[in-house]
VMD Tcl script that draws the C-alpha trace (Angstrom):
set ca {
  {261.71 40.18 20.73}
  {263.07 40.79 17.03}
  {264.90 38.50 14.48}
  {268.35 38.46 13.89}
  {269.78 37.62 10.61}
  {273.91 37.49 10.72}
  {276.09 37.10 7.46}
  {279.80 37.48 6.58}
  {281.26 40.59 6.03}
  {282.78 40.39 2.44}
  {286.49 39.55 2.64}
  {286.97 39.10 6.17}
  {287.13 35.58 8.01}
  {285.83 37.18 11.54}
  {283.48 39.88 10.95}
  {279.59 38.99 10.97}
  {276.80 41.95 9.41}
  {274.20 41.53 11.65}
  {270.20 43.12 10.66}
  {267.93 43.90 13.23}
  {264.49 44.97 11.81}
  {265.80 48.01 10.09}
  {269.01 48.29 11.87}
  {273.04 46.65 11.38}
  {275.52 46.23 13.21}
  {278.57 44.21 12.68}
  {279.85 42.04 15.21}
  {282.85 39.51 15.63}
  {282.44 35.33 15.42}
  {283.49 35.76 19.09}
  {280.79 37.47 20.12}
  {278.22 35.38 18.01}
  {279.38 32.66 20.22}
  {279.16 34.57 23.33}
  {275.80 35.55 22.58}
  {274.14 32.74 20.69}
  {276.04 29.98 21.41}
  {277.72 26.76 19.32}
  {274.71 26.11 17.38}
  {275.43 29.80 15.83}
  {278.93 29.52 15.03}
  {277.96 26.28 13.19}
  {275.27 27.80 11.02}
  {277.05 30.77 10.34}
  {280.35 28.45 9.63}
  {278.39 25.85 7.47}
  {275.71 27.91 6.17}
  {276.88 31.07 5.47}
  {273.99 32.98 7.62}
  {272.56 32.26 11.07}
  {268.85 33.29 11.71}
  {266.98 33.85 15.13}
  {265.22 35.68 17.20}
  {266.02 37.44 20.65}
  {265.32 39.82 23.47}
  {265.76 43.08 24.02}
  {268.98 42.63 25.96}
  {270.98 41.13 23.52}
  {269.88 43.05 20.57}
  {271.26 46.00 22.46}
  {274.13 44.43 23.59}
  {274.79 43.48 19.92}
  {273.91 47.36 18.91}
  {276.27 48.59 21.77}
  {279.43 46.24 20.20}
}
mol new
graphics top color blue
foreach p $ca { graphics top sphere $p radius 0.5 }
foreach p [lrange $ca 0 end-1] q [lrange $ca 1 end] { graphics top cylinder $p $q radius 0.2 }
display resetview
């Protein structure tokens, strides 16, 4: 398992940058929900950033987007 930090993308209104360890990846709001669920689109709507942690499948399905 390895944290996942997401954050906007400068400028855009659908594009997450997403920080795995020492990797990135960016990734659409659509997908955060897909993967993550409401309670992601909230934070990351509200908050600015949403923070967790998760397997080995969905970091590579995030890496593979």
């Amino acid at each position: 398992m390895s944290e996942v930090k997401c954050s906007w993308v400068p400028g855009t209104l659908d594009t997450l940058h997403v920080v795995i360890g020492e990797r990135t990846a960016r990734l659409k709001v659509v997908q955060l929900r897909q993967l993550f669920g409401i309670q992601a689109l909230n934070a990351i709507y509200l908050q600015g950033y949403y923070q967790t942690v998760a397997d080995q499948d969905i970091i590579e399905r995030i890496l593979a987007a």
